[in-house]
VOPAGU-2260 file (C-alpha; in pm, 1 decimal, decimal comma):
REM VOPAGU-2260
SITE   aa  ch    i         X         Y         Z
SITE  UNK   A    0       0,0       0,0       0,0
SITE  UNK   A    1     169,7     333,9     -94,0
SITE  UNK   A    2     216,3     627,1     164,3
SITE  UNK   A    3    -105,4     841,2     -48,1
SITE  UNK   A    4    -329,4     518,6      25,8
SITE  UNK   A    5    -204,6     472,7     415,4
SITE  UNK   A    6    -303,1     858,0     426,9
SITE  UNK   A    7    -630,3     814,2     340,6
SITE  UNK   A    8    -737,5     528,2     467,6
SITE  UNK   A    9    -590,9     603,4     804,1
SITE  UNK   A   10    -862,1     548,9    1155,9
SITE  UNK   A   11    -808,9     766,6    1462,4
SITE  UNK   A   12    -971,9     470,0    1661,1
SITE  UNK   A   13    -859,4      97,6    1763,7
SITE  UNK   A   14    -453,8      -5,8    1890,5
SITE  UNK   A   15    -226,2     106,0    1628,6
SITE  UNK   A   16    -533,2     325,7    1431,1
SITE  UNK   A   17    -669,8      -2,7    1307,5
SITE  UNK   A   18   -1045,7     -15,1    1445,2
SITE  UNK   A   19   -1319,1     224,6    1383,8
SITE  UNK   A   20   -1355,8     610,7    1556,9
SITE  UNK   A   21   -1716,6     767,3    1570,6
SITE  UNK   A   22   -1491,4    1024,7    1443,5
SITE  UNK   A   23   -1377,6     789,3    1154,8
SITE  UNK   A   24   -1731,9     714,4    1074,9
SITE  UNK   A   25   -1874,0    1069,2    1022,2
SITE  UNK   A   26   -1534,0    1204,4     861,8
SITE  UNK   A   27   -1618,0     971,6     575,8
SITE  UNK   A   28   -1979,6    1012,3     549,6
SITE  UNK   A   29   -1923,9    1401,8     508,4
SITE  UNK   A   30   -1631,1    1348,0     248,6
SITE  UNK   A   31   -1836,2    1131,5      61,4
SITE  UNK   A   32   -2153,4    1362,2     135,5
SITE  UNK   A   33   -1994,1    1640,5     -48,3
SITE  UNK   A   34   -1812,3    1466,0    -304,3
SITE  UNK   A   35   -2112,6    1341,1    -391,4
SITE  UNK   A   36   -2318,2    1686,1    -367,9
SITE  UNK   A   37   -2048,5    1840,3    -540,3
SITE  UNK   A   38   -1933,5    1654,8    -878,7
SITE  UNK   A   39   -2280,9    1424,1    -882,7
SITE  UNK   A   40   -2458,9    1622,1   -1060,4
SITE  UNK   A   41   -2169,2    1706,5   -1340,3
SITE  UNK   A   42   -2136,7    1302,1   -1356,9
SITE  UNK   A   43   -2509,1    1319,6   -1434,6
SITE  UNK   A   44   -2525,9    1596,2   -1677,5
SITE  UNK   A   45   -2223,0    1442,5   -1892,5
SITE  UNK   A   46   -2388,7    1108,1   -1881,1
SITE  UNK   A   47   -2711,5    1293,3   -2005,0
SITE  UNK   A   48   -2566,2    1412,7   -2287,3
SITE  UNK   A   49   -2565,6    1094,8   -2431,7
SITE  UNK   A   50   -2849,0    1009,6   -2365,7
SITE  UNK   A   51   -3176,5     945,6   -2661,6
SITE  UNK   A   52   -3524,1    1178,0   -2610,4
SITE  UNK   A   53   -3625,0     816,5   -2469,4
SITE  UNK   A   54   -3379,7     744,4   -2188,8
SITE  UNK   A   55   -3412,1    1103,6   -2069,1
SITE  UNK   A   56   -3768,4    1070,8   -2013,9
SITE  UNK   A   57   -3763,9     784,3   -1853,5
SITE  UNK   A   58   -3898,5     759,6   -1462,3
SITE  UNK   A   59   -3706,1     649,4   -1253,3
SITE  UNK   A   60   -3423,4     808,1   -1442,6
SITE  UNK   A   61   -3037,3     603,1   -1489,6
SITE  UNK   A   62   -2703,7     776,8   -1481,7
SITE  UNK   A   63   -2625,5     574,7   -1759,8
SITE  UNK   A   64   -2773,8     632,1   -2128,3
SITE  UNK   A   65   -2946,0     324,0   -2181,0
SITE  UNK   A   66   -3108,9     209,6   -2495,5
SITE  UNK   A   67   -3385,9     -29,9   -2519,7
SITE  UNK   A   68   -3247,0    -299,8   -2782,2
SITE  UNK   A   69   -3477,2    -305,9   -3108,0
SITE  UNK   A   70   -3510,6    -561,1   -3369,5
SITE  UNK   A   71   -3623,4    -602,3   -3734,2
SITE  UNK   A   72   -3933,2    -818,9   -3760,1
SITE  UNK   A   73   -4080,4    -945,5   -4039,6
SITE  UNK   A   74   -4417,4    -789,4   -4160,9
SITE  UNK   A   75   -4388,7    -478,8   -3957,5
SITE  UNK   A   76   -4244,3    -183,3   -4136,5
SITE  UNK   A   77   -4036,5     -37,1   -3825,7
SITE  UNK   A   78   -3796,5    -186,1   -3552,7
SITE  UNK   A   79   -3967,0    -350,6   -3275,8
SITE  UNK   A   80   -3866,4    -303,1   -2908,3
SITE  UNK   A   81   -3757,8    -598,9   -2711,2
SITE  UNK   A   82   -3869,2    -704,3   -2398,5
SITE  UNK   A   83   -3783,9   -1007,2   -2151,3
SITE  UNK   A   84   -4158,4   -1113,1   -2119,0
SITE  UNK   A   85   -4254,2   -1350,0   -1768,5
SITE  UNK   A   86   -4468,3   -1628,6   -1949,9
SITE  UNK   A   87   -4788,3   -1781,2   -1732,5
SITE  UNK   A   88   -4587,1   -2116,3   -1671,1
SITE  UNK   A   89   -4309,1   -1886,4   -1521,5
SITE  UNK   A   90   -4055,6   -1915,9   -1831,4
SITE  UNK   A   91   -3907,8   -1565,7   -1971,4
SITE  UNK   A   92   -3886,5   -1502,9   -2351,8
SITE  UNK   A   93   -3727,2   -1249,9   -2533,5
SITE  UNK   A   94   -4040,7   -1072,8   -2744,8
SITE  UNK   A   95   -4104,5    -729,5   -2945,5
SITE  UNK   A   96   -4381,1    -496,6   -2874,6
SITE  UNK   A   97   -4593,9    -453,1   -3168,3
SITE  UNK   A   98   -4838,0    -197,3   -2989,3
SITE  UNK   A   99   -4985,9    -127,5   -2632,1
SITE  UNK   A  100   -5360,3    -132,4   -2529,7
SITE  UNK   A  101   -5412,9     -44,3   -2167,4
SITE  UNK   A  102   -5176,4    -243,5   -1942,9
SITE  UNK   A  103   -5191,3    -507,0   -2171,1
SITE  UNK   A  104   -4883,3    -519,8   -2452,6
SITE  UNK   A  105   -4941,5    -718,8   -2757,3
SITE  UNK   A  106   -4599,8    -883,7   -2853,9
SITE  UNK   A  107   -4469,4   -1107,9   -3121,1
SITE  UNK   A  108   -4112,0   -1377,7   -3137,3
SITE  UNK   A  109   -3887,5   -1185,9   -3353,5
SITE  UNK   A  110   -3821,8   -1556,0   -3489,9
SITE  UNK   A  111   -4141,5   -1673,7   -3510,8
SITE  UNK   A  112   -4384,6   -1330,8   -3565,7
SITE  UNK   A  113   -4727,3   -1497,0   -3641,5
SITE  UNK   A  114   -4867,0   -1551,2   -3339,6
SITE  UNK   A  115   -4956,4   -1248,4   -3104,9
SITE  UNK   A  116   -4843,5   -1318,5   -2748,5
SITE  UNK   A  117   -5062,5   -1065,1   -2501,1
SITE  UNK   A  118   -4872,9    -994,2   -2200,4
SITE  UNK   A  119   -4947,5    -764,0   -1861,6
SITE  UNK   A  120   -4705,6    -444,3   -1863,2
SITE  UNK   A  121   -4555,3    -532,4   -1546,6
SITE  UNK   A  122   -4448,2    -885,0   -1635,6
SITE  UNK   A  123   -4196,9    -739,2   -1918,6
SITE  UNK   A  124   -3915,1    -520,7   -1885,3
SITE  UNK   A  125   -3703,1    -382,3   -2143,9
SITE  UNK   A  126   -3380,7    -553,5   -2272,5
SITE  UNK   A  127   -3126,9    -222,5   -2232,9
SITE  UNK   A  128   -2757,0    -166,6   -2311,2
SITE  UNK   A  129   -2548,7      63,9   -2311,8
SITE  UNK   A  130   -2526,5     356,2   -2600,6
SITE  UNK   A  131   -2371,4     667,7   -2616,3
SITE  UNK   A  132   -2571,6     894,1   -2853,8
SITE  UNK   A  133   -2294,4    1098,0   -3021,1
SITE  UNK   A  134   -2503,7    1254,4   -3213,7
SITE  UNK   A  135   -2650,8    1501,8   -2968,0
SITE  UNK   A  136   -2267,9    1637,8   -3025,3
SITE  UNK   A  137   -2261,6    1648,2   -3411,4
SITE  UNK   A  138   -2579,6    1766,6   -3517,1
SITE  UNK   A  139   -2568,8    2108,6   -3319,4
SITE  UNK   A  140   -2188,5    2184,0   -3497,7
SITE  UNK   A  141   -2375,3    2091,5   -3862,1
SITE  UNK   A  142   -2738,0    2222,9   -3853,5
SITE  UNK   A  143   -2741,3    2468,4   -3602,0
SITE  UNK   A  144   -2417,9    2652,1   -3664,6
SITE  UNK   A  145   -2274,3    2626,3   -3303,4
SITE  UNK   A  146   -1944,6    2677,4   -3433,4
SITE  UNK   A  147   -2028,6    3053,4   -3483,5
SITE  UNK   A  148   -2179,5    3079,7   -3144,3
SITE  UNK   A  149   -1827,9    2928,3   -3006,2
SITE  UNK   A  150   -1638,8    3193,5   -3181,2
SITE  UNK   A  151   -1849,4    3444,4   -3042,4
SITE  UNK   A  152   -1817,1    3360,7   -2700,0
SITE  UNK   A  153   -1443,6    3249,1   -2743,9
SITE  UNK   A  154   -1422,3    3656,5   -2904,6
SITE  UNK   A  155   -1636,0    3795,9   -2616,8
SITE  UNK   A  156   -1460,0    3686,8   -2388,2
SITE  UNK   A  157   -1107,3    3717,4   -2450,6
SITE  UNK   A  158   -1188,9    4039,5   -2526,7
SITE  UNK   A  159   -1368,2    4175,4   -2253,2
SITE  UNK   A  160   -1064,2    3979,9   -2026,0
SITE  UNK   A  161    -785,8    4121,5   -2196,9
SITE  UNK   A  162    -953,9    4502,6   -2119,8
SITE  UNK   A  163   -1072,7    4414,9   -1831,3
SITE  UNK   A  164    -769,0    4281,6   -1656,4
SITE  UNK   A  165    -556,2    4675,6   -1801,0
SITE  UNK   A  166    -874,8    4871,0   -1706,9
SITE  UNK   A  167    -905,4    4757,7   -1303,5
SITE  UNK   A  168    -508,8    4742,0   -1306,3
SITE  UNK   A  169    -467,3    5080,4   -1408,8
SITE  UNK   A  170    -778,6    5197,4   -1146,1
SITE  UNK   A  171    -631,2    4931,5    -845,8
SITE  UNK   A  172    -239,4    5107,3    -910,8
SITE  UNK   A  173    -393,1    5483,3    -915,6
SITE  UNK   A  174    -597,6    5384,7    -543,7
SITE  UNK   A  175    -318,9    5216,9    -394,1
SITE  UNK   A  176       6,6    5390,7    -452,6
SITE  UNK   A  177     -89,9    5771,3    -573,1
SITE  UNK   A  178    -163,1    5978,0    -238,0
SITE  UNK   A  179    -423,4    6197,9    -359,1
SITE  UNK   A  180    -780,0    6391,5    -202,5
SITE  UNK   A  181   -1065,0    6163,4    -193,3
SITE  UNK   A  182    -908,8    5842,1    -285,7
SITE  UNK   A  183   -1084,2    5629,9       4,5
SITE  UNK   A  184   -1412,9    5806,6    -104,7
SITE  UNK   A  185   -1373,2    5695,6    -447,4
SITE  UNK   A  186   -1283,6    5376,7    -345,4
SITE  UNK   A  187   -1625,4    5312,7    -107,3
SITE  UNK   A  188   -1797,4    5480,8    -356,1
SITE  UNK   A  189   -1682,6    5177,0    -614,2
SITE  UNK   A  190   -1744,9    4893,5    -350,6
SITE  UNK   A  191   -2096,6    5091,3    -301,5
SITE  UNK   A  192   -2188,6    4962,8    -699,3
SITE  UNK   A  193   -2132,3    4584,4    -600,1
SITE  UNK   A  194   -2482,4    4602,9    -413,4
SITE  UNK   A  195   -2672,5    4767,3    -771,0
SITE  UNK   A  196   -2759,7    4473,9    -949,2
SITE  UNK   A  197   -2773,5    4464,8   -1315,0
SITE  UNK   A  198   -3143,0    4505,8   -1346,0
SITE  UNK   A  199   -3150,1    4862,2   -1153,5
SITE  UNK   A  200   -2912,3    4998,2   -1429,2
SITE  UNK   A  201   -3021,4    4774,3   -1748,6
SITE  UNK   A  202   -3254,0    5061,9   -1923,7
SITE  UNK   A  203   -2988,9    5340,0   -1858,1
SITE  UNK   A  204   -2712,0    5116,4   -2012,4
SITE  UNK   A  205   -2865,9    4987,6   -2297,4
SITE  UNK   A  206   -2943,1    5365,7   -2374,7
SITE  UNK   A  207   -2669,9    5429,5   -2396,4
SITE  UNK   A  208   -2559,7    5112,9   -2598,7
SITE  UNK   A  209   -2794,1    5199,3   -2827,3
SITE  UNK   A  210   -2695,9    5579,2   -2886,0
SITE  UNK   A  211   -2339,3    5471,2   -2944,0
SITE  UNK   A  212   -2441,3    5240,8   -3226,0
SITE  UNK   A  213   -2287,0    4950,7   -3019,3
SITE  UNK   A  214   -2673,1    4761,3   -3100,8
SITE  UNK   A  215   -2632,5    4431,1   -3258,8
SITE  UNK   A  216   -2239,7    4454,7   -3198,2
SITE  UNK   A  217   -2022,0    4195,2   -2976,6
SITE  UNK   A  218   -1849,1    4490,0   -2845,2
SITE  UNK   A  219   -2202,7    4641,1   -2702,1
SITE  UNK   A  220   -2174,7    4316,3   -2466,1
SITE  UNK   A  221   -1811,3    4385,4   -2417,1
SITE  UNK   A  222   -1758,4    4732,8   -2307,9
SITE  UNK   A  223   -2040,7    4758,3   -2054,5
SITE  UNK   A  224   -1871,1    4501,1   -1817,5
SITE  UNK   A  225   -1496,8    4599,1   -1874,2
SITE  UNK   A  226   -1512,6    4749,8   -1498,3
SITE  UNK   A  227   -1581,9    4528,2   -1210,2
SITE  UNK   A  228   -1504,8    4662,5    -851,5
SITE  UNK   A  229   -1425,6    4334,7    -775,2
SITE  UNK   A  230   -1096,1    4356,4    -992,6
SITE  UNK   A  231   -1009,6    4689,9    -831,4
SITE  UNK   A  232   -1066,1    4561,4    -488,5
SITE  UNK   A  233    -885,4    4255,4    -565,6
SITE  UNK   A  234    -601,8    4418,8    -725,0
SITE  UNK   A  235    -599,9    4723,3    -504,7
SITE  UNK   A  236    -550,9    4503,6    -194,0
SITE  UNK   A  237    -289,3    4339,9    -389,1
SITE  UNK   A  238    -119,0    4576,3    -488,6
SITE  UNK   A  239     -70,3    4733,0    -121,8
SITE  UNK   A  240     119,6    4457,6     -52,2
SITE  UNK   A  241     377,2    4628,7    -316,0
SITE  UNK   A  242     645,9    4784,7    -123,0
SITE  UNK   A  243     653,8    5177,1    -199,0
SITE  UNK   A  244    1024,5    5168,9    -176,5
SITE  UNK   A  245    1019,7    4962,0    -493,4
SITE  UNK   A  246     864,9    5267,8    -686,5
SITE  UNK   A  247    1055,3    5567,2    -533,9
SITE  UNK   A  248    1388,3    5356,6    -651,0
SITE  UNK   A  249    1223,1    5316,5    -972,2
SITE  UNK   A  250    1122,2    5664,6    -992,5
SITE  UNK   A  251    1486,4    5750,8    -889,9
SITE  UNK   A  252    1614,1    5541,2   -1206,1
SITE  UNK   A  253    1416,4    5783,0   -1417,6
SITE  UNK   A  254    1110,8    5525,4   -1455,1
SITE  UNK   A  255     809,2    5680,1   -1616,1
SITE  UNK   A  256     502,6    5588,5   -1438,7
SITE  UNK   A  257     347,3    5391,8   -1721,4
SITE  UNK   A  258     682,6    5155,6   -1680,4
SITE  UNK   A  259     666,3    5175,0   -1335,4
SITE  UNK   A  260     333,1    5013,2   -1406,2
SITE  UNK   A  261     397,0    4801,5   -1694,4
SITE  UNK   A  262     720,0    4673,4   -1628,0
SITE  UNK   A  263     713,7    4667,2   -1225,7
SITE  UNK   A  264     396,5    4656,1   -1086,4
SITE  UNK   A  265     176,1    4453,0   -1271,8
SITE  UNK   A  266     420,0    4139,7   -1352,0
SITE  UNK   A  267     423,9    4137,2    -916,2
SITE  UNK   A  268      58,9    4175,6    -905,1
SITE  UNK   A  269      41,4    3784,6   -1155,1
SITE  UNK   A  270    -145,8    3598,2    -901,1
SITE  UNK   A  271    -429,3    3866,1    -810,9
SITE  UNK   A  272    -429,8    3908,8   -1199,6
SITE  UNK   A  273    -486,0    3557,1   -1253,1
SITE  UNK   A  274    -740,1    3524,9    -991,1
SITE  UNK   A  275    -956,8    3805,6   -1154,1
SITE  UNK   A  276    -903,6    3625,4   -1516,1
SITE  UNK   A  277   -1073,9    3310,1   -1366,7
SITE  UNK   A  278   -1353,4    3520,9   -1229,5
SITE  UNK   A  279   -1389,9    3746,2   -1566,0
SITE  UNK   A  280   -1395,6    3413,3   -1793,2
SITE  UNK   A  281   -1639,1    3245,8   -1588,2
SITE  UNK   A  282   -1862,6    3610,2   -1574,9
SITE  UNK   A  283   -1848,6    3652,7   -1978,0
SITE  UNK   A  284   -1851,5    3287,1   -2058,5
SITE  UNK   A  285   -2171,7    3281,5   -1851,6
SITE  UNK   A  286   -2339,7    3545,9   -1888,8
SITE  UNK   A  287   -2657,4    3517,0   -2062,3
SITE  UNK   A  288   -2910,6    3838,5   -1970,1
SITE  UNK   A  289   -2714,5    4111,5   -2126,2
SITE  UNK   A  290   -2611,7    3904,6   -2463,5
SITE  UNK   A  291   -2996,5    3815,8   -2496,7
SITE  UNK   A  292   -3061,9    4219,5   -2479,8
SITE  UNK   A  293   -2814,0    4327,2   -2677,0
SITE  UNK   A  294   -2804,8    4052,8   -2958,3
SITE  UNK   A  295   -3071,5    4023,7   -3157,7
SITE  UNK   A  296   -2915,9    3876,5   -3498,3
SITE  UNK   A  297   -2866,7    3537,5   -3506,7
SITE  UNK   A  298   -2525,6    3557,9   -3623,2
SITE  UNK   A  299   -2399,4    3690,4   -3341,7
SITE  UNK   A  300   -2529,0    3529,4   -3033,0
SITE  UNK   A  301   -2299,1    3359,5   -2756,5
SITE  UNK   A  302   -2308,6    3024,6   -2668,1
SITE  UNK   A  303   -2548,6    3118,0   -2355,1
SITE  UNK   A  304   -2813,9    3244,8   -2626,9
SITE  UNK   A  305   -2773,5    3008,2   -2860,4
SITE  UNK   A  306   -2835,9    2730,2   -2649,0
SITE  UNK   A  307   -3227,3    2908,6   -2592,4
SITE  UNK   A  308   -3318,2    2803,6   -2973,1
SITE  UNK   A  309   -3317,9    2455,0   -2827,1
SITE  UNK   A  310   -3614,7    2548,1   -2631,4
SITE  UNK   A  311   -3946,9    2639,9   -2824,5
SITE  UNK   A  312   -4315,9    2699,7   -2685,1
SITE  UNK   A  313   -4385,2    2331,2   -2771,6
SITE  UNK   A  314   -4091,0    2126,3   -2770,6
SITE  UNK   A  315   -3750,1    2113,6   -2632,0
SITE  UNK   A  316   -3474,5    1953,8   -2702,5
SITE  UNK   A  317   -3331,5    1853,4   -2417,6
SITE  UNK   A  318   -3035,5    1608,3   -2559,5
SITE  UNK   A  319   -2864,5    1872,9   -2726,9
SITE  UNK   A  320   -2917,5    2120,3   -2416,4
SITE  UNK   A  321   -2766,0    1911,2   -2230,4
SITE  UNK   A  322   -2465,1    1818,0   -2481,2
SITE  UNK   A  323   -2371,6    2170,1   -2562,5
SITE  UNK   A  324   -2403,4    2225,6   -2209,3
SITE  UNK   A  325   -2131,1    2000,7   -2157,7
SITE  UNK   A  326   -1917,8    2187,9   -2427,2
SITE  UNK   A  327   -1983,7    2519,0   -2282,4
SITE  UNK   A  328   -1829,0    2411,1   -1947,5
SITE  UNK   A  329   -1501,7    2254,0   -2108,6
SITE  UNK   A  330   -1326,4    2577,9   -2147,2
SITE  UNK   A  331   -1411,8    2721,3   -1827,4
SITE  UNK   A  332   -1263,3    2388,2   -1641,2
SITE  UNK   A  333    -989,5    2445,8   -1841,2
SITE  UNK   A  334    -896,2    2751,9   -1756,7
SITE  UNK   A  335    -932,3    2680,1   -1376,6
SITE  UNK   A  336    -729,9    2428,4   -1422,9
SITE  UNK   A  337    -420,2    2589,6   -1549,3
SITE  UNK   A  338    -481,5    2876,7   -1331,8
SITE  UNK   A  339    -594,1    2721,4    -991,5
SITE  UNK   A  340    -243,8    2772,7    -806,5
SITE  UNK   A  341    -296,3    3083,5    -869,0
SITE  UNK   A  342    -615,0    3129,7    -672,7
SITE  UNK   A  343    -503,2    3066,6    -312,7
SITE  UNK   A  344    -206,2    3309,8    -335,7
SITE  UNK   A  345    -389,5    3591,3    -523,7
SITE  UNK   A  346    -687,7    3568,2    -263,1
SITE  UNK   A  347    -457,7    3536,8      62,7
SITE  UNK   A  348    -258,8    3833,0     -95,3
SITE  UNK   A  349    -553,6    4081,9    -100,8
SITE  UNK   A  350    -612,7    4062,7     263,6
SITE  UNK   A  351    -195,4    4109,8     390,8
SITE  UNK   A  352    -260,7    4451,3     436,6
């Protein structure tokens, strides 16, 4: 057994840590509790997306995409469901459905198909295996141009990172190292717009969206959310950590401010700066209200739209909902995952000082 296994499979209770701790028992139950709560229902949603219009209405629903088998029977124009059917004398027999009256189903042999065998519903159940429908992937890159909706929201939001990442840099360096009149005021007064939602200032905004001519544009979803306060605080608090000393010996060196910036400040500031990255991919790669307002071409919608033509008055499509939904969340796991050992450090950082 190697040293990671002995870790975790170590007991408080017993001679030696062999026996079982009360201690032992509910540690595991609320590991297993919240890995369960946690990554159960991604588990679920990717084995979903494999799943036929069939298997996900199914009740009780499976984790796994199961098919009912179907065969081709002679004299019947379409394949024929199978079924393990419990005969009177207690035998089983493999049969296909031909149609259903009440809770009676009328089945045939698949080898034999003259005779009609009439059997109770709850004496049969349905010979399944497992298929992965990988055509809930395909068809939505082919007929329902979802490659343009991933360039979109790939454009988006790079975009609105890259700018967003200078803009609150450039704001978080100004509060925290110029000594100037007002600067805590300005700063509460940019904490005070974290508790205005979206809503209170949507009309206003998309004014003013619309006046620029930024309707029907990617950039109208861009420019809107460049500023966060969050970045500021994040980077502000960061950035205190910055010893002023640093910049008065730059400033002695002849440093202009912008390289004092560029060239000093914001490579030391990397972790905060990844931190808010994560946060401003996951914001723009999920945001969905503002796109749907701004957007109204088809062309142009993000993936977050574009998944809503998959859902009409009547029907919808829940297989591909739940496949591109499982394409949507690739990047953004990506991205945390290069990124992640950046999180603890930037966060821990904004609160040294």
């Amino acid at each position: 057994m190697g040293a990671a296994a002995r870790f975790i499979l170590r007991r408080k209770g017993g001679p030696g840590g062999k026996g079982w701790h009360w201690t032992d028992i509910v540690t595991w139950v609320w590991l297993v509790g919240g890995l369960v709560i946690m990554f159960g229902p991604a588990v679920w949603l990717a084995f979903s997306s494999f799943k036929t219009p069939a298997a996900l209405a199914e009740f009780p629903p499976s984790i796994l995409p199961y098919v009912t088998s179907q065969a081709t029977v002679e004299g019947y124009d379409r394949p024929l469901q199978l079924f393990d059917a419990k005969m009177p004398d207690g035998s089983t027999r493999v049969l296909a459905e031909v149609r259903r009256i009440g809770l009676v189903s009328q089945m045939v042999d698949p080898k034999a198909p003259g005779e009609i065998v009439r059997v109770n519903m709850n004496d049969r159940t349905p010979v399944r295996s497992i298929s992965f429908a990988t055509t809930n992937y395909t068809e939505p890159f082919v007929h329902f141009d979802f490659l343009r909706y991933l360039w979109n929201s790939v454009f988006v939001t790079v975009t609105a990172t890259l700018i967003t990442l200078v803009v609150n840099s450039m704001a978080a360096f100004a509060l925290s190292k110029y000594e100037f009149r007002g600067r805590s005021a300005a700063m509460l007064v940019i904490l005070a717009t974290l508790m205005v939602p979206l809503s209170v200032i949507m009309v206003p905004l998309y004014s003013i969206i619309s006046s620029l001519g930024l309707f029907n544009s990617l950039w109208g979803v861009i420019l809107p959310t460049v500023a966060t306060p969050t970045g500021v605080f994040i980077l502000r608090q960061y950035m205190l950590t910055i010893p002023d000393e640093l910049i008065d010996a730059a400033r002695m060196d002849k440093a202009s401010e912008w390289q004092i910036y560029w060239r000093i400040v914001l490579p030391l500031t990397a972790p905060a700066l990844a931190v808010l990255a994560i946060f401003s991919v996951v914001w723009r790669w999920n945001d969905f209200l503002w796109p749907l307002i701004v957007l109204s071409r088809r062309e142009l919608y993000t993936l977050q739209v574009g998944l809503s033509i998959y859902s009409g008055e009547l029907n919808v499509q829940w297989h591909f909902i739940l496949a591109m939904t499982v394409v949507t969340m690739i990047p953004v796991v990506l991205v945390f995952i290069f990124l992640q050992r950046f999180i603890t450090t930037g966060i821990a950082g904004t609160g040294l000082k």
